[in-house]
C-alpha positions in Angstrom: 0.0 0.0 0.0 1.6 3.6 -0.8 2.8 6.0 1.8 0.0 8.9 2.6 0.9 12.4 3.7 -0.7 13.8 6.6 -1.9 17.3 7.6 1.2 17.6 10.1 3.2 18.4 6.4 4.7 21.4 6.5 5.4 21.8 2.6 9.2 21.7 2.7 9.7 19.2 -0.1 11.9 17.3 1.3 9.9 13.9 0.6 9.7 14.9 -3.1 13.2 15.3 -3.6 13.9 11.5 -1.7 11.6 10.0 -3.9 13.2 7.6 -6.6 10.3 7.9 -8.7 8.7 11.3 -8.6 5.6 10.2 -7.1 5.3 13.1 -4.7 4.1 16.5 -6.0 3.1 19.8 -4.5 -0.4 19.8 -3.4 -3.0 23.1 -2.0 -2.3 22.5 1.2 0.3 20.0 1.6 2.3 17.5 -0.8 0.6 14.6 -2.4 2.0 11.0 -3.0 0.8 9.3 -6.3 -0.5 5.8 -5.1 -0.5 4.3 -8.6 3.4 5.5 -9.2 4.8 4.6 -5.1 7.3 1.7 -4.8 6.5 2.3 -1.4 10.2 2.0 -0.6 9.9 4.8 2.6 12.4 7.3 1.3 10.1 10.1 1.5 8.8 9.3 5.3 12.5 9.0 6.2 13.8 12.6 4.7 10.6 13.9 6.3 11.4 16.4 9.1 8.1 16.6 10.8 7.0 12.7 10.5 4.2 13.7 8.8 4.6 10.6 6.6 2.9 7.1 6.7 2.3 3.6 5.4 -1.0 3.9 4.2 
């Protein structure tokens, strides 16, 4: 199952630049994480600073 963003993001971008893929983009509010294009592989929740980042 892919990784999901939560509201804790603080749009930093940080789990868009870890991703191997490009499966994370800028959202309205916060950054979104393509389901259909995740290897869910956890680089994005590990660069995250605020652990707003999960297995979904």
């Amino acid at each position: 199952m892919a990784y999901v963003i939560s509201d804790d993001c603080i749009s930093c971008g940080a789990c868009a630049d870890g991703c191997p893929v490009g499966a994370i983009v800028e959202g309205d509010s916060k950054y979104e994480i393509d389901a259909d294009s995740c290897l869910d592989c956890g680089a994005c929740a590990e660069g995250c600073p605020v652990s707003a980042i999960s297995e979904g």
